[in-house]
C-alpha positions in Angstrom: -31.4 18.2 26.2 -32.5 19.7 23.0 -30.4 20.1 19.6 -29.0 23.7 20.7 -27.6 22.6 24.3 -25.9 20.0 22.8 -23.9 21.8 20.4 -23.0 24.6 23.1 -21.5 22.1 24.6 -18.0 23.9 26.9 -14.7 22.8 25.7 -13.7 20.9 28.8 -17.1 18.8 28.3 -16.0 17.9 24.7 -12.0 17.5 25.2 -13.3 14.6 27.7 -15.6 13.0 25.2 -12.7 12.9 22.5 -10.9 10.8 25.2 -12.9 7.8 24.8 -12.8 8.2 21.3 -9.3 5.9 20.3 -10.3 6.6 16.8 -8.9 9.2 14.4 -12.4 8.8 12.2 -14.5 9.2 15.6 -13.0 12.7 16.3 -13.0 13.7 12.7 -16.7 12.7 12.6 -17.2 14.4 16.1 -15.7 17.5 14.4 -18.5 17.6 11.9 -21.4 18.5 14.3 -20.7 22.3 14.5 -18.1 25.1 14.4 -17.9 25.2 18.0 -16.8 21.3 18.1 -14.6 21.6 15.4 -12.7 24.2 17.1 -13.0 22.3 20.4 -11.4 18.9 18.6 -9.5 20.2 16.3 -5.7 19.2 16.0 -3.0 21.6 16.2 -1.3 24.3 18.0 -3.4 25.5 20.9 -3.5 27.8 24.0 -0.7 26.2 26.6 -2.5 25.1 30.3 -4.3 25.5 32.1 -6.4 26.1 28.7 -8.0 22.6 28.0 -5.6 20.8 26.1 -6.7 17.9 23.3 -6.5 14.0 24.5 -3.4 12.3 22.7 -4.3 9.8 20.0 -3.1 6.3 20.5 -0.6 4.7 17.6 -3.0 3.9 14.8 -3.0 0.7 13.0 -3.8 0.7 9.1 -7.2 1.1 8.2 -9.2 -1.3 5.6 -10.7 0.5 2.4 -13.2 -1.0 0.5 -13.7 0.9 -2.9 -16.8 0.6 -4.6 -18.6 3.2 -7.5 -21.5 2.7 -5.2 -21.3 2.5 -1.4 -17.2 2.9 -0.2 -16.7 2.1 2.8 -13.9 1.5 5.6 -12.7 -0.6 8.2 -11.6 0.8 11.5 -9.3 -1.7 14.1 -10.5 0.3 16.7 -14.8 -0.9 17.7 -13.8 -3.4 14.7 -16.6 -1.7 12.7 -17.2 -0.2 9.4 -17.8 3.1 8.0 -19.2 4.5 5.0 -16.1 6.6 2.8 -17.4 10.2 1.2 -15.5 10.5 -2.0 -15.5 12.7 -4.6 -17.3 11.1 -7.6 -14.2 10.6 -9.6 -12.5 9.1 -6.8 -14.7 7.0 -5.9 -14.9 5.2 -9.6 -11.1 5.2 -9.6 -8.9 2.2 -9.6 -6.2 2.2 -5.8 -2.5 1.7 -7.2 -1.0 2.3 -3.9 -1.0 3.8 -0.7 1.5 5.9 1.5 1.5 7.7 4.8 -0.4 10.2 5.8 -3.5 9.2 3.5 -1.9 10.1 0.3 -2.7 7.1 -2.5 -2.0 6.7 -6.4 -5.2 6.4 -8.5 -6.3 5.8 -11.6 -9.0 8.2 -12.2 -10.3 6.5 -15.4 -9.8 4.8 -18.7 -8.9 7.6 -21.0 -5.0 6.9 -18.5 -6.1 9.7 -16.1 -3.7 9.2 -12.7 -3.2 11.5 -9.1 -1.9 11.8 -6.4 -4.7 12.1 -3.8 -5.3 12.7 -0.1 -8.0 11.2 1.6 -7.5 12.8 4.8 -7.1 16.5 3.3 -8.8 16.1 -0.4 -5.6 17.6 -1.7 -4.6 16.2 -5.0 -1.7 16.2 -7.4 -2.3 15.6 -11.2 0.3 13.2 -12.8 1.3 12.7 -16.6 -0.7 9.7 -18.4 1.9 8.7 -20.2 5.6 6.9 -20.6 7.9 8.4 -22.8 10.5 6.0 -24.1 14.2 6.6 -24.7 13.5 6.7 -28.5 10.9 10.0 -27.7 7.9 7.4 -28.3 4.8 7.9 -26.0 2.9 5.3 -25.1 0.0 5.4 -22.6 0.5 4.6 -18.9 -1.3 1.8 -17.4 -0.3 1.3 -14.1 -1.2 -1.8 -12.3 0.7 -0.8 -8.8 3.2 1.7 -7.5 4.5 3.0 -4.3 6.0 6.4 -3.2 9.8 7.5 -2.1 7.9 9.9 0.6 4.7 11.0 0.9 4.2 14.5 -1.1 3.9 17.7 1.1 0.6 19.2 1.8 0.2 23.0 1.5 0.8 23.8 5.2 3.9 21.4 5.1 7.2 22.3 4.0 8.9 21.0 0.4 10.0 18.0 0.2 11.3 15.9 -3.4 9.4 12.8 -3.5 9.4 10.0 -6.0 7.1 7.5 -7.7 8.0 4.0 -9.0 5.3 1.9 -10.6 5.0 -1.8 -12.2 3.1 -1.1 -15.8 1.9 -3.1 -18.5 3.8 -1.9 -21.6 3.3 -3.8 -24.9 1.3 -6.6 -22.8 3.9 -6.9 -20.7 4.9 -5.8 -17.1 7.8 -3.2 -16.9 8.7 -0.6 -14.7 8.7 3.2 -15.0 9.2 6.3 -12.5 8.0 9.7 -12.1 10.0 12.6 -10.3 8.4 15.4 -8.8 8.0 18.0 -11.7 8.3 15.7 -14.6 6.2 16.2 -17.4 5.9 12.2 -18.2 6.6 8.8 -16.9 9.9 7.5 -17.7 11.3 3.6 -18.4 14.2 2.3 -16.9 17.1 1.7 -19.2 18.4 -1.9 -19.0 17.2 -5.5 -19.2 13.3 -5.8 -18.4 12.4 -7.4 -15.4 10.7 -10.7 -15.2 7.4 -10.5 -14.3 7.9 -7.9 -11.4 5.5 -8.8 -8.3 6.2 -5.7 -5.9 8.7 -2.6 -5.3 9.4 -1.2 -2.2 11.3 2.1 -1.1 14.4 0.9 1.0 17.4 2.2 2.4 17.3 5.0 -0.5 16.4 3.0 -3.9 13.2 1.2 -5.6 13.5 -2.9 -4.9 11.7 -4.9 -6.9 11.0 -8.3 -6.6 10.2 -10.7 -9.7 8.3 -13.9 -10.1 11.6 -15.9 -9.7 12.6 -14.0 -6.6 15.1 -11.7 -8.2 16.0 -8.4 -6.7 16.8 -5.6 -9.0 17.5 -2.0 -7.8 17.3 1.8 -8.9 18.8 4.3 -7.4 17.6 7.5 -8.3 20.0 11.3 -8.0 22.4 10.8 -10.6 21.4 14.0 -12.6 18.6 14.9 -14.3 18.1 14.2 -18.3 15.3 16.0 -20.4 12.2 16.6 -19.9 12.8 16.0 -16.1 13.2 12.8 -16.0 15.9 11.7 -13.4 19.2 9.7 -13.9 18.5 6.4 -12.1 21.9 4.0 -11.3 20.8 -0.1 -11.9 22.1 -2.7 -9.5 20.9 -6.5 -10.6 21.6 -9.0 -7.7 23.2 -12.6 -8.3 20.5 -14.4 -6.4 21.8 -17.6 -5.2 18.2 -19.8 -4.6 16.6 -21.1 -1.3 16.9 -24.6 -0.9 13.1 -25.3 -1.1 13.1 -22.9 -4.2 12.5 -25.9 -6.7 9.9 -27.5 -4.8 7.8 -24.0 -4.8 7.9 -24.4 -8.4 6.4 -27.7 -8.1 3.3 -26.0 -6.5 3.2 -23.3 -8.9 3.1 -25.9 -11.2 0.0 -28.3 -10.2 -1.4 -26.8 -6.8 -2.0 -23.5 -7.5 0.2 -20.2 -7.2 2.7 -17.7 -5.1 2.7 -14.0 -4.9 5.7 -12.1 -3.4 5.6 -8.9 -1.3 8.3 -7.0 0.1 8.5 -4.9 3.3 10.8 -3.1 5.5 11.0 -4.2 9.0 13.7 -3.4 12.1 16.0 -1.8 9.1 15.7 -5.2 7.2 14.3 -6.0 3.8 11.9 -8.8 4.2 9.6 -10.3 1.5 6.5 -12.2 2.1 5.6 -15.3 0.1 2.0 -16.0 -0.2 0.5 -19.4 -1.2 -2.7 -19.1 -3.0 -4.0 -23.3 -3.9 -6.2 -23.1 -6.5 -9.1 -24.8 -4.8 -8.8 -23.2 -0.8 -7.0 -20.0 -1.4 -4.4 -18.7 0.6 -3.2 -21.1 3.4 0.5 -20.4 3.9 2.6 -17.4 4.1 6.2 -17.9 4.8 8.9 -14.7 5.5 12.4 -14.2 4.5 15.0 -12.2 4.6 17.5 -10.3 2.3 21.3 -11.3 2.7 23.8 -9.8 1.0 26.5 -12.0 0.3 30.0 -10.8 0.8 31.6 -9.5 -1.8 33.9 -11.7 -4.6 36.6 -10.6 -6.7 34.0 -12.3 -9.9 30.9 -10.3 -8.4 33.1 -6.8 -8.4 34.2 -7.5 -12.2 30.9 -8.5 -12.6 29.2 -5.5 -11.1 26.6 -7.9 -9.6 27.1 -8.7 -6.2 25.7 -11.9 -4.6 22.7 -12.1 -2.2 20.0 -14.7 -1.3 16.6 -14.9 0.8 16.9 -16.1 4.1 14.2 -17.9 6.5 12.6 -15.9 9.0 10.5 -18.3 11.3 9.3 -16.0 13.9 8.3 -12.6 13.7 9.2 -11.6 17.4 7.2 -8.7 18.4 5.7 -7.9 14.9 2.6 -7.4 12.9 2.9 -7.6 8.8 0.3 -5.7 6.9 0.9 -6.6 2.8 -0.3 -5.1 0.2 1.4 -4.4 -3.1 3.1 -1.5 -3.4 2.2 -0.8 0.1 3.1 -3.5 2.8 4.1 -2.2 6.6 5.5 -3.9 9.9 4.5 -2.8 13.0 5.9 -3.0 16.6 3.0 -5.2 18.4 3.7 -3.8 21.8 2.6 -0.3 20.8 -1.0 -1.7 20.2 -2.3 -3.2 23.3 -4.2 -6.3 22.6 -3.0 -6.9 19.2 -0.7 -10.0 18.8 3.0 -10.5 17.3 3.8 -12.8 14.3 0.7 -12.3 12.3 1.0 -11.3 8.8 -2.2 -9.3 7.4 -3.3 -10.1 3.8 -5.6 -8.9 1.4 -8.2 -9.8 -1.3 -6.3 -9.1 -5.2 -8.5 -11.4 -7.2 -11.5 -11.1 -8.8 -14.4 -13.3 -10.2 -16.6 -12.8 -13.4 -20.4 -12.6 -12.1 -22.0 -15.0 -14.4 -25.2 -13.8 -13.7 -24.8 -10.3 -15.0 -25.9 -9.5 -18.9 -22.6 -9.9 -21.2 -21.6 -6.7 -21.0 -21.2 -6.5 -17.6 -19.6 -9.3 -17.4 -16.7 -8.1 -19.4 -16.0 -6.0 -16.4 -14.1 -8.5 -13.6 -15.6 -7.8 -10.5 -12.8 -7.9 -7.6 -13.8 -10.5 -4.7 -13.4 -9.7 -1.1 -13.0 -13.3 -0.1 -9.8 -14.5 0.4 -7.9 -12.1 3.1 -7.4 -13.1 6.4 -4.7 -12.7 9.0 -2.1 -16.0 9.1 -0.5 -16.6 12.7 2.8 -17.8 12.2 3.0 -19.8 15.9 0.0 -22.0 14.0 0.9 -22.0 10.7 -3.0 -21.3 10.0 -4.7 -18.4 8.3 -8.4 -17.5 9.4 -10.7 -14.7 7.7 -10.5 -11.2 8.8 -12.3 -8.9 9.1 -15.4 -10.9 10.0 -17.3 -11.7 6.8 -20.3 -9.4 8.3 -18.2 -6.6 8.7 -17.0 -6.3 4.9 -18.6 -6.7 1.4 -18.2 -9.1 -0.9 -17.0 -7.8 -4.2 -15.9 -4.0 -5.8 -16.9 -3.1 -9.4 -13.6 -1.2 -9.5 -10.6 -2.4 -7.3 -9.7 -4.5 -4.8 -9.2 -3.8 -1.1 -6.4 -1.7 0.2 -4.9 -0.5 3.7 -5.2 3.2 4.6 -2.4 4.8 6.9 -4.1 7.7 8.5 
């Protein structure tokens, strides 16, 4: 058939392709040929039956960016292949904070403190302040080294929604954290003690929960009235941890084997943080689960306004797949994606390595590795490299790998 046949290709004809085409990026790439077969595959209302009617996608599982200034690309679960990732050229030099549903991530556009809001699956973006303001009127500029959303923003054919941001800085060399409310013309701190050394924040059950390098759990609530310029009112809930019983001999590892980086996630209606063992020498070879337990309440922890919890064991994730990421981990139900197993936890590459081959200059510039990620199985208590090393790059010149939820 020549070129023209195939693009005047009936509707029923092209509906049927897009059924053996599992994969959102397939169709979306199938939609590029032509008017006529964007029209065909195109999602949204259409005529009822017996007018052809568009195949159903199946439940999609996270997909794998990896940025790079020069050749981005992504990796799809579905034909376990990569693709190459059109970005616009200042996205596609800009640094991933976070991700959120519907393809909406936090970037840093570039040094001069430049952040958005953007959408990879529409290109709609929304600009955000570069910098904090302090309590004392003080601005200082924002450098954000991960954040994560209260909801994803709405898109110009969706209704309003309010929607949040909470972010883990670097403020005076140190990490803090700051927020941004919908509307706001600058970042704003908390108010309170700072945290120590804050590893990850996750939306849950209505407030930001942030988890620190001790395995604290600190809490903001945000709706409690809005203060000038926009910023919001946010209520602080510090939790008496009580530690794990193996606690102490974690910080025996930390202290001669190498080092341990906590997530958190929401899974079944429970907060659950990941620990991650990274050994110095063989990278990450354990990952262990717990969960959140709130303690019941005292007559000390009511004076105290601190009420009492502590991280439980979880040995088995029955039926579930753990994707972690900071600022952006996800459980999923395993029996919604045939073929896919439960009780495997999903990590990623956040390090990077100095390339000591490159001029001075550019070495001053950390390039981020694409090494160490893998999928652990928790039956086995063994981690294994994913995706296969011939199916991914190596390094990024500008950020380090991060999951996309179409």
């Amino acid at each position: 058939m020549d070129r023209a046949k195939w693009g005047d290709l009936p509707d029923n004809v092209l509906l049927g392709v897009t059924a053996c085409l599992p994969c959102r990026a397939d169709r979306v790439r199938m939609a590029c040929v032509n008017r006529q077969w964007r029209a065909a595959v195109r999602e949204g209302p259409r005529p009822p039956p017996p007018a052809p009617q568009l195949p159903p996608l199946p439940p999609q599982l996270p997909w794998l960016i990896f940025p790079s200034s020069a050749t981005p690309s992504f990796y799809s679960w579905i034909g376990r292949t990569s693709h190459p990732l059109p970005l616009p050229p200042d996205v596609r030099v800009a640094r991933f904070c976070g991700s959120s549903d519907g393809g909406w991530f936090v970037l840093a556009l570039d040094s001069s403190h430049r952040y958005a809001l953007y959408n990879l699956n529409s290109g709609h973006r929304v600009e955000l302040p570069p910098g904090i303001v302090s309590p004392s009127g003080k601005q200082f500029p924002l450098v954000a080294r991960f954040a994560t959303l209260s909801a994803s923003p709405p898109t110009p054919s969706s209704s309003p929604r309010p929607y949040m941001l909470a972010a883990v800085v670097l403020v005076s060399r140190r990490l803090d954290v700051a927020f941004w409310v919908q509307g706001s013309q600058c970042w704003f701190p908390h108010r309170g003690p700072r945290l120590n050394q804050p590893q990850d924040v996750v939306y849950y059950n209505g407030g930001f929960y942030f988890v620190t390098a001790d395995e604290g759990v600190v809490v903001y609530w945000p709706g409690y009235g809005r203060l000038t310029n926009n910023q919001m009112r946010m209520r602080r809930v510090e939790y008496n941890m009580l530690r794990r019983d193996d606690y102490l001999e974690d910080m025996g590892f930390i202290g001669g084997n190498g080092s341990i980086t906590r997530y958190l996630v929401e899974s079944r209606g429970q907060l659950l943080m990941v620990a991650r063992y990274i050994y110095n020498e063989g990278g990450t070879e354990v990952l262990r689960v717990f969960r959140f337990h709130v303690m019941p309440l005292t007559p000390a922890a009511a004076i105290s306004g601190r009420p009492r919890a502590t991280w439980l064991p979880v040995d088995y994730l029955e039926g579930r797949m753990l994707f972690v990421g900071k600022g952006c981990s996800r459980s999923f139900e395993a029996a919604r994606f045939p073929g896919f197993e439960d009780a495997i936890i999903y990590f990623l590459d956040e390090g990077f390595v100095h390339d000591t081959t490159a001029s001075a200059a550019v070495q001053e510039r950390p390039r981020y590795s694409f090494t160490d990620m893998g999928r652990y199985e928790m039956d086995d208590m063994a981690s294994e490299a994913w995706p296969p090393v011939d199916r991914r790059p190596t390094t990024s010149d500008n950020a380090p790998p991060t999951w996309w939820f179409p």
